[in-house]
Structure formats: C-alpha cells, structure tokens
N, C-alpha and C positions, 0 to 999 in steps of 0.2 A: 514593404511588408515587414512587420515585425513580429516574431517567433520564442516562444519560452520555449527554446529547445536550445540543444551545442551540435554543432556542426559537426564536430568529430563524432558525434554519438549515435543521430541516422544520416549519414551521409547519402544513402539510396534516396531516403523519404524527400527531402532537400532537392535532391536531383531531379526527381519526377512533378516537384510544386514547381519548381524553377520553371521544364519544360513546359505545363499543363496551364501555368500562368502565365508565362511568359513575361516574368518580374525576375529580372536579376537580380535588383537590387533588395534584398534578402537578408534582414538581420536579424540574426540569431544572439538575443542576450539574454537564455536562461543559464543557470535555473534560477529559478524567481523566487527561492526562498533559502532560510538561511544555512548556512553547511556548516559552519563550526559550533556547539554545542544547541543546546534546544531546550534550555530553560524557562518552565513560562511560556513555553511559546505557544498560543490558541491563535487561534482564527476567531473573530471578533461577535459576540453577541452568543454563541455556544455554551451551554452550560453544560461543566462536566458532569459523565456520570457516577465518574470516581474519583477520589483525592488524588494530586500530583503523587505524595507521600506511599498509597497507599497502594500504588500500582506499583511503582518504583520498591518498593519494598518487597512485595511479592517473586518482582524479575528478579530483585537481588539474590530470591533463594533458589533462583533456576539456574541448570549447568548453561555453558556457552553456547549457543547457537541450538537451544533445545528448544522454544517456542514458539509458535504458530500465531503470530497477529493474525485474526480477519475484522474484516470491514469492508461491508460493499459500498463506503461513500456515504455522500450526504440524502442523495436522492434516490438512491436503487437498494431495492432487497426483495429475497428470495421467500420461495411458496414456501407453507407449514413444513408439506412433505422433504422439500430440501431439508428446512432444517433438522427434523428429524433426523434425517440421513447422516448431516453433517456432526450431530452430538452423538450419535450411536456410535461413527466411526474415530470421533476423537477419543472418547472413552474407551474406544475397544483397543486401540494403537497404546493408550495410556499417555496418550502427548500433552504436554503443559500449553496451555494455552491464552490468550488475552482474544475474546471473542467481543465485537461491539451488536449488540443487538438489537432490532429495530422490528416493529410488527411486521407479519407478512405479508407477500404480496395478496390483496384483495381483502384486508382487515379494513373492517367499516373503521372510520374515523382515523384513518392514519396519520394525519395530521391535529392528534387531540391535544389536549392541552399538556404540557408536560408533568410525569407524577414527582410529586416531591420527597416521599419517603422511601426509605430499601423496602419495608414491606410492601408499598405498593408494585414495585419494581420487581419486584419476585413473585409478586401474584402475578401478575400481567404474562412473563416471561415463560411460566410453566404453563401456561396454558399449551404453549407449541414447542414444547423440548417432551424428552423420555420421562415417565413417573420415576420420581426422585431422584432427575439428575441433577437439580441443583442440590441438591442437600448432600449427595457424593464427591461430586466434585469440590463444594467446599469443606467437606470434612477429611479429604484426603489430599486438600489443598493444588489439584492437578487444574484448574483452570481457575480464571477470573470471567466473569459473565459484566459486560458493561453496558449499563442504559442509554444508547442514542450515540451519546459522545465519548471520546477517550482523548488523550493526549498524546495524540498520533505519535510524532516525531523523537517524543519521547522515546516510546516504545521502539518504535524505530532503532534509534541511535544505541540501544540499554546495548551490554556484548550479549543479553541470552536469549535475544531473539534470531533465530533462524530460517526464517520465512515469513512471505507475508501474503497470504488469500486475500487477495484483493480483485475488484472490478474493474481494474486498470486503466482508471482514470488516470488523465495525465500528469494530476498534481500528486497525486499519491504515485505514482510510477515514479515523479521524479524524487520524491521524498524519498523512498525506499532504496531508488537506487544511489542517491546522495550519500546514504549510510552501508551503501556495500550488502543490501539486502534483499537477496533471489527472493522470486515470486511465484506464487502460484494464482495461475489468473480464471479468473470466471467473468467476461463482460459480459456486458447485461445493453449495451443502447449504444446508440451513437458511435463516434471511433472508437469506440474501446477495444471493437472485435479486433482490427489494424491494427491498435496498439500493443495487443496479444499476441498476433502475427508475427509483429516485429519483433516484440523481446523472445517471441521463441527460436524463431527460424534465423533471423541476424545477431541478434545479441547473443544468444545462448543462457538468457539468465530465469526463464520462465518455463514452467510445464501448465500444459490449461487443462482445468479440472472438468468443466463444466462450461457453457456456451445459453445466456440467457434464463427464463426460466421455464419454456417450453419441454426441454429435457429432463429425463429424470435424474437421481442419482441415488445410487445404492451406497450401503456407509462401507463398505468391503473395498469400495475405489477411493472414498476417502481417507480409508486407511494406507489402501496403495499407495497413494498418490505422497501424501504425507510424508511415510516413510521413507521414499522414494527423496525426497528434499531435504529433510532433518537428516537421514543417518545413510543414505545410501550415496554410491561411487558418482552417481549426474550431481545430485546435492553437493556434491564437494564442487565436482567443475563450476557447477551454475555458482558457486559461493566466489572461486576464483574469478568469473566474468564479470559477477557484480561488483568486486571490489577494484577492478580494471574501470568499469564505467565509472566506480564514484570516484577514481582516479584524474578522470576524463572530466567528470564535474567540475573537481577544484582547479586542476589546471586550466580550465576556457577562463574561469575567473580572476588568476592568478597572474600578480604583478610583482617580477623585480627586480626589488630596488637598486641594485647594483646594474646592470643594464639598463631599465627602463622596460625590458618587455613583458611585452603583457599578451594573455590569454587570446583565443579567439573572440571569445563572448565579449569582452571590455575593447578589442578593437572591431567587434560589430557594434557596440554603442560610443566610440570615438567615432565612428563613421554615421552614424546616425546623427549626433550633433553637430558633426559637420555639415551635414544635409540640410541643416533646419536654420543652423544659421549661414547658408549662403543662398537661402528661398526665403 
C-alpha cells in the first residue's frame, strides 16, 4: 500500500491502517508536492482568479503572520448564511485577509460556465456577502476576495500569512503544513472530519471552527476563533507545532550527501522499487 503521508507525522493513523488492514508493508512517500519555493506553481487546467503579481503584492503590504487564507477546496462550499457570518466577522475582527470564493451551497448552476471579467465577479459575489463589503474592504485594502481559484501555495509560503481556514483536505493539509502554517478547519465530507481530529487532538496545529454545513455560525465565533490563531497565546503554539511538522516534511525527504542517509519517505520509496523489481 502506498501513502501521501510521513510516518513521523501520523504515526497513530499508520498504526491503526497497519492493524485494520493487516498490510505491513506500508509506504509512506509523501508529501507529494513541492517544499522548496512555489513559483508558478498551479494545478493543471485551473484558471486563476487573480494575477500571481497581484496577490503577492497585496501579502507584501501585510504584517507577518497577520492573514487568514480560506478555501474550502476544489469541490466543497459553504450556505449564503455561512458566508455571511464569515464576512461580518472578518470585517468586524479587521483581519487582512485572502478569501477564495465560490457560489453557495444549493446555487442553481454551480458548475456555470466561468465569468471572464472583475465586473462580472463582483456582481456574482455580492449577491451573498454584507451590502457594501466588497467596496469596503477594497477601499481600505483589508481583504482580497478571489474567484474560484488562487495560487494556493503561494499564499501559503508568502511570511504574512498566519492561518489557513480550510476544509481539510488532505492535499491542502499537507500544503499548509509544508510551509509551517496552523489551521483553522471546517470539514465538510469524506475524511476531512479524521483529518480535523487529527491535527487538533495529535498535532496541536488546528482549532475547528465549524463541522460541515448543517451548523450554523454566528460572525462573534468567527471573530473568536480568528483572533484566537492570528494574535492569541494557542496561535503562537499551534504556529510553533506547525513549524515542527513542516520540520518533519523536509527531513522524511531529505538526503545526505556526506553519509548517504536519507529521510523516511525516500527509504519508503527505495523500498518500494525494490519491491517491483524483485516481482
């Protein structure tokens, strides 16, 4: 069985597939994407919804670890009423932000065709945010609002991002934590809920905001919640744990060259080819 995970990193999760499966042989060679810089770097067929320059530009004018990526993924997103909630309370906290936006749940046409201009993108978008928050936020420059797609890892990697509200997918899990950057998780399907579990209870690197979209959410916890990870005393740990896992990342990878040794992950996949070529 092979795994986009590191061993050192859920060593429980591991332990319980091992038992449940009863498959020793178990290789672990993530992360499966890239860790030293993130230039250019998209996922294939994606159109952004903002210039590399123009986002990057933006983080540039934010203090260190002061903004709030979210993104629920490619596939999942939250009711009107969430989002509501969630603009009222970033606004009301004043947190700089990088928000990717996507209709909500039960908007006829969710899969329409894509719009090509900013003002189509900004009609669309105020339909389900507060009257005039796009036009505050950009005149006081406190968030970027993005259509559909962003350049994740980008953002990720920038220094002024400080959390990341996410659905805690596991490719965005490992992204986030590659670059040393706590989470605040809301899953929505499938293992996300587990993966939430995890980084909260083992890792220490995540507070869960929100659980699917059957819940409500009031914007008074988004602001809790928030400032609880941007400026408060857990924020700082959960920043130290993350920077421990993405620790954890480079070395499973990591080969050298004065000894020869190498990482966990790189001898789960020298163990793999040797698998394949003696079958």
């Amino acid at each position: 069985m092979i795994c986009n995970t590191i061993e050192e990193l859920e060593p429980l999760g591991l332990q319980a597939l091992r038992a449940v499966t009863g498959i020793n042989n178990i290789c672990t060679i993530g992360p499966l994407i890239p860790l030293h810089g993130a230039k250019l770097y998209q996922r294939a067929g994606k159109k952004l919804g903002i210039k590399h320059e123009a986002c990057l530009q933006w983080l540039d004018m934010q203090p260190e670890h002061s903004v709030v990526y979210i993104c629920f993924g490619s596939q999942s997103t939250i009711t009107a009423a969430h989002m509501l909630a969630l603009a009222e309370g970033l606004e009301s906290y004043e947190i700089p932000f990088v928000w990717v936006i996507r209709p909500p749940f039960g908007t006829e046409n969710y899969e329409a065709k894509e719009v090509d201009h900013e003002d189509d993108e900004k009609q669309k978008m105020q339909k389900w945010l507060p009257q005039g928050f796009i036009e505050r936020i950009t005149s006081t420059k406190q968030g970027l609002l993005v259509w559909r797609w962003a350049p994740q890892l980008e953002i990720l990697t920038h220094k002024a991002t400080g959390a990341f509200l996410s659905h805690c997918g596991w490719n965005s899990t490992l992204e986030s934590l590659s670059r040393g950057v706590p989470l605040i998780g809301w899953p929505m399907a499938a293992e996300q809920f587990f993966n939430s579990k995890m980084l909260e209870e083992e890792l220490g690197v995540l507070v869960e905001i929100n659980r699917g979209i059957e819940h409500e959410l009031e914007s008074r916890e988004v602001e809790r919640v928030v400032k609880e990870v941007i400026s408060g005393e857990k924020g700082k740990e959960m920043r130290n744990r993350a920077a421990i896992c993405k620790e954890i990342m480079r070395n499973a990878v990591a080969k050298n060259e004065e000894s020869g040794q190498k990482g966990s992950s790189l001898r789960s996949l020298d163990k793999l080819v040797n698998f394949f070529m003696n079958h």
